[in-house]
Every structure is written in C-alpha cells, then in structure tokens.
N, C-alpha and C positions, 0 to 999 in steps of 0.2 A: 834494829831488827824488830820485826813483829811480833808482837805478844800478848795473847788474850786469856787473858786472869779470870779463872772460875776458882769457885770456893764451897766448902761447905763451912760447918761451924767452928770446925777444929784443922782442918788440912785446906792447904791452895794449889791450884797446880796451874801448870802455865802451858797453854797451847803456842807452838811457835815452830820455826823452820829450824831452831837450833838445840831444842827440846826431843825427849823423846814421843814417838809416836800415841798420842793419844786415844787409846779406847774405851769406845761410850757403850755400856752393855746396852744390850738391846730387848734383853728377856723381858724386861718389866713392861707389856705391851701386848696386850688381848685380841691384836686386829689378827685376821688367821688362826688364834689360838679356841676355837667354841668353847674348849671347857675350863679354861682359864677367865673368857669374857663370862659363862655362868656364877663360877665362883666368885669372881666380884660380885656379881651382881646381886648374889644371895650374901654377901659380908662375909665370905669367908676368903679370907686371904692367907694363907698356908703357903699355894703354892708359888703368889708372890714373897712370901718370907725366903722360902728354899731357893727361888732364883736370885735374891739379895744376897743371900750368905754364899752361893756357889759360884756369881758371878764375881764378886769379890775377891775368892780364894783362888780364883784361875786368873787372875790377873789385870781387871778391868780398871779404868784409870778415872774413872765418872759411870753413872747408873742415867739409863733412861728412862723418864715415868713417862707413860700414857696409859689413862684410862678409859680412851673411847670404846667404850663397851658398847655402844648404838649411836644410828643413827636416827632415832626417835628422840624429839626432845633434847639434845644433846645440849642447848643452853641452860637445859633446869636439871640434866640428871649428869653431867661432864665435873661440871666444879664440885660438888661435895665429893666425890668420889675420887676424884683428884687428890683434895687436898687431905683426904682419909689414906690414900694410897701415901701418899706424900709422906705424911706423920708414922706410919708406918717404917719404910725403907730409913728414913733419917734416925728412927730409933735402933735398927740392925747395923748400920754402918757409917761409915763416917766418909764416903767418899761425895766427892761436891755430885749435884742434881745437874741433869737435862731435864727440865721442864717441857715437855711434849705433847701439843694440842692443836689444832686446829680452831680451834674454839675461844672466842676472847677473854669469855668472860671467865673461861675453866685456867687461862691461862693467869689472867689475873687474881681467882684464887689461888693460885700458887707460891704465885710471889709474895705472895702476902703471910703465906706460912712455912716457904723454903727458907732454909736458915743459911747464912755466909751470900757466896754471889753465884746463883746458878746459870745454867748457858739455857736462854729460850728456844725451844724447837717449834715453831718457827714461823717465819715472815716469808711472804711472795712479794714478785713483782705487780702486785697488783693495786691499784691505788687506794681501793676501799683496805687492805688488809696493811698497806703501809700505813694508813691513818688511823688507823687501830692499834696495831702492836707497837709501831715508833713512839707514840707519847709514853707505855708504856716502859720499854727499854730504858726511855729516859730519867722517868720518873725514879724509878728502882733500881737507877747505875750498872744495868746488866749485860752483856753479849747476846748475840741473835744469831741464830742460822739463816741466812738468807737463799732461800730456793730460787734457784736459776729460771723460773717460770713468772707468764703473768695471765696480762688476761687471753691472749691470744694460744694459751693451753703452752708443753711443754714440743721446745722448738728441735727439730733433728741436726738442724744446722749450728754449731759452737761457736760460732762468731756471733748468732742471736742470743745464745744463754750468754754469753760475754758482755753483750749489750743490757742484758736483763741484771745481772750482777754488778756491774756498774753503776744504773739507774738507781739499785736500791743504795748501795755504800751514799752517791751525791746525796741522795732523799734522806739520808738517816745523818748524813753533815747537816744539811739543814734545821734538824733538829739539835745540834751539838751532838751527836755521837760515832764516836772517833773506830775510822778504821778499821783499828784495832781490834773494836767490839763488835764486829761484824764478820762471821763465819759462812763463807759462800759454801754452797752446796750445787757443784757445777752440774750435778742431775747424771747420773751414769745411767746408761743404756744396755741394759742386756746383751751379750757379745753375740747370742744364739738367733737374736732377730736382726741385730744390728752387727757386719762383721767388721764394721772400723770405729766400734765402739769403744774399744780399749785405745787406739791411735785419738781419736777424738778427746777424751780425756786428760791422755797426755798433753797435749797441745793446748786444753784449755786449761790445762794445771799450771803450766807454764807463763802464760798469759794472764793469771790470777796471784801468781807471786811476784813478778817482773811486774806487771804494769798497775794493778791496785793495791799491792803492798799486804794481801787480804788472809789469813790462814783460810783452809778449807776441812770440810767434811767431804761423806755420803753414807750412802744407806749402801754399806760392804756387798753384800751378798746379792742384789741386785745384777752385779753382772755376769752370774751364773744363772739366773731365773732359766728355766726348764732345759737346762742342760742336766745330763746325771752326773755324777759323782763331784757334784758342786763342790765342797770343800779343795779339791784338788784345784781348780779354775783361780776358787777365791785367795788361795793362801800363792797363786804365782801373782796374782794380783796384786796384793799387797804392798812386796818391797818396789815394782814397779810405779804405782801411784806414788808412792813413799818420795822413789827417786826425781818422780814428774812435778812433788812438791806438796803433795797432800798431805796433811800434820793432823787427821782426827778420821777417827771413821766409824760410825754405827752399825756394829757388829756385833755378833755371839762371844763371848771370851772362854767359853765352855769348851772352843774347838780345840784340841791341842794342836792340831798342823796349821792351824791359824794363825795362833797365837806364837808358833817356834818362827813365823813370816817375819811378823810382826818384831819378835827380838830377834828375830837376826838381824833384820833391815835395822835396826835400832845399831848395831854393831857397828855394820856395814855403812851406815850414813857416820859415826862417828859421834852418835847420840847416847853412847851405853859406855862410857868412858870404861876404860882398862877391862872390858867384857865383863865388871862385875854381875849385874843383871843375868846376864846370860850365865857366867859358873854359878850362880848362887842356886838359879832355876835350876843348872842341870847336870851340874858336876857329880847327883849320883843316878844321875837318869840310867836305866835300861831298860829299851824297847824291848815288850814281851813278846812279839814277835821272830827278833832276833838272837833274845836269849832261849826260846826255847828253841828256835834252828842249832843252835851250838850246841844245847845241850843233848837234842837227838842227833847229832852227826856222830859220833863215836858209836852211837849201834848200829848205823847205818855202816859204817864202816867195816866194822865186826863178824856182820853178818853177812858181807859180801866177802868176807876174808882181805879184807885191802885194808891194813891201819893208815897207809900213805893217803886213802883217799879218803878215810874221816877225816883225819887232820885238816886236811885242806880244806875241805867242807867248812870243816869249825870256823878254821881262818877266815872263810868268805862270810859266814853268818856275822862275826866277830865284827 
C-alpha cells in the first residue's frame, strides 16, 4: 500500500489510501489575502499566529506555509520571509509543514530550517522546474506535490494531466525517488466553468491510484470557484474525491460542514475505526440552529393553542 511519510519534529503522519483523509490548512497563505500580504510584509505576523492556532484546533492534519507576498523580486524577498514565516508556525505547533513556493530558491530555504520531513508544494511538469526541485527532493529525503501541468499550460483533457503526472513520477525515479514520495495534484477544474469537472476527476483519481500507485492532493475549494454558497458544493465534494481515491487535500479546516465531509467520509471509507474520531468530535455537538427551533417550538405551540403541534414541531427540530 502507498504511503507518504511527512513529519514534523515531534509528530509523523502518513498520507495513504488506508489512512485517514489528510488535511493541509490552507490559511497560512497571503495570495488573495491584501491585508494579510501587507502584514508580512511590514513583520507583523499576528494574523499568521491566529490562523496557526485556529487551524490546528478545527482539526488540520499538516499547515501550509506560503509567503508569496509579490511578484517583485520574489527570488530576494520569497526566502527570508519564508523561512521567518517558517520559524514562526513551528514554534505554535507541532503539526508537520507544506512547504509552498513557486520559487526555488524560497523553497530551498525552507528545507533548510523546516524541522522533521515536510511535503514540498511544488513541482510541474515542466523540464526546467523538474531540474530544479528534483535534486532538491532528493537531497533532503522529502515528498513533492507534483502538479499535473507543464509547459504546454494546464490541459482540459485527463488523459493529458495523466500523461503529465506520469512523466514527472518516471523523471523523479530517475533521480532515485520513490513513488511513494510523489503527491500528484490531478489539477480540479471549477465545476461552474467546467460541467464534467467533477466526472473528470473521478476518473483521473482512479487512474492515479490503480495505475501509478501515487497518493493525491488538490486545492479543495477550487471546484466551487464562483459559484455561491461554495461551502455547500465543497463539503459534497469531499467524500466523493475521498471515494474516487483522493487521500490529502488543501483546504480551509476552519469550515465546520467541511470538516463534518471530511470525518464522515473518514467513517464511511472505514479510516476512523470504531467511529472514535467522529464520537470524540461530536458526541456533545448541538447545532444552534436546531437547538434553538426546539426551543422556540413550544411557544409556537402555545400561542396557537395546539400543544399537539409544538411537540411535533420540537420533534422535527430535534
């Protein structure tokens, strides 16, 4: 069975098809955010503190660090600031790093001051960025996201990202590194532009477990992009990627209808043995929605003179 071992200094955790579903927070990550890219930029790091400690406590299984704060410069102002972010998060908690960069040399400070074995975010198919980050990877015994793209941009067709995630797994053998440490990222498509977007995935999920042996990622929320009430889209998402063979995914852990996807599909795959996880999370759960239907149903009742029809009321809140 497949199994891709990330670490931090004190805790390991293991991505794998027989493992529970891996979530990599996403908060830690300035693209989209202006006034989170400002506050790095000025040193102050507060409201990375707050998303370290809150992604943690909602239930994230690895932290994503990026600090692409610009595109100016980003070979001279990426790594220190990385690796400041870096030291930072490793001091609030103890869950293993996604290292997340575009950037080689930002990537390579990191691994230089990330402590245990973090997962690199990440490699393309593209020749000049496999012969950059592969020596890398190897040097420093570590896991890699491998993005389903190369030079020919990112393909609509799944038998091309198939061919793209293949190419890199050979390429990164050739370097000695195994499989195992190879994290495809089959590239999800917005279902809103794309409507066999969610079919397409399945199919290449399938294809990525059965025939390269490979775990996978993606960037979760991507296939809600400008639909509304994205959270609902995302969390049907989940157990189905889950069931199509997907074992990791870069996501919010902040979301609770996300997150309840995520342990249930955990259940449901047979990953969250004797439902511990799930009674621990929620055996004293009560939705404030439902408990307060219950509770206003008896004056509703009252006041219509029907006690038969609160009650029932209750019952249905309940």
């Amino acid at each position: 069975m497949t199994r891709t071992i990330v670490a931090s200094a004190t805790k390991e955790v293991v991505i794998g098809f027989d493992q529970p579903f891996c979530v990599i927070g996403e908060r830690i990550n300035p693209t989209g955010r202006k006034k989170l890219a400002a506050e790095m930029v000025e040193g102050n790091f507060e409201t990375v503190k707050a998303d370290v400690l809150a992604q943690a406590a909602a239930g994230a299984t690895m932290l994503d660090v990026n600090a692409g704060v610009t595109a100016v410069n980003p070979n001279e102002t990426e790594p220190p600031l990385l690796v400041k972010t870096l030291e930072i998060v490793q001091e609030l908690s103890d869950l293993p790093i996604s290292i997340d960069s575009s950037v080689t040399e930002a990537i390579k400070a990191g691994l230089e001051v990330t402590k245990g074995r973090p997962l690199v975010n990440s490699v393309t198919g593209e020749e000049e960025k496999l012969e950059a980050i592969l020596p890398l990877i190897k040097k420093y015994d570590v896991p890699v996201v491998a993005i389903s793209n190369d030079e020919t941009g990112i393909s609509e067709d799944p038998d091309v990202r198939f061919e793209v995630a293949k190419k890199i797994v050979e390429h990164a053998a050739d370097y000695g590194i195994p499989a195992h440490d190879i994290v495809v990222d089959p590239l999800v498509m917005p279902i809103g532009a794309m409507g066999t977007a969610g079919q397409q995935v399945f199919a290449l999920l399938r294809r990525l477990r059965e025939e390269l042996k490979v775990n996978t990622t993606c960037g979760l929320s991507n296939i809600s992009f400008g639909l509304p009430h994205r959270h609902g889209i995302n969390a049907g998402f989940i157990p189905m990627v889950i069931g199509a063979g997907m074992t990791s995914a870069i996501m919010n852990p902040c979301r609770p209808q996300e997150m309840e996807a995520v342990r249930a599909a955990n259940v449901l795959n047979g990953t969250d043995p004797n439902c511990q996880e799930w009674i621990m999370t929620y055996r004293d759960h009560k939705p404030a929605a439902a408990a307060g239907a219950a509770a206003a149903a008896p004056a509703e009742g009252a006041a219509s003179g029907g006690r038969r029809r609160g009650g029932r009321a209750a019952r249905r809140a309940g």
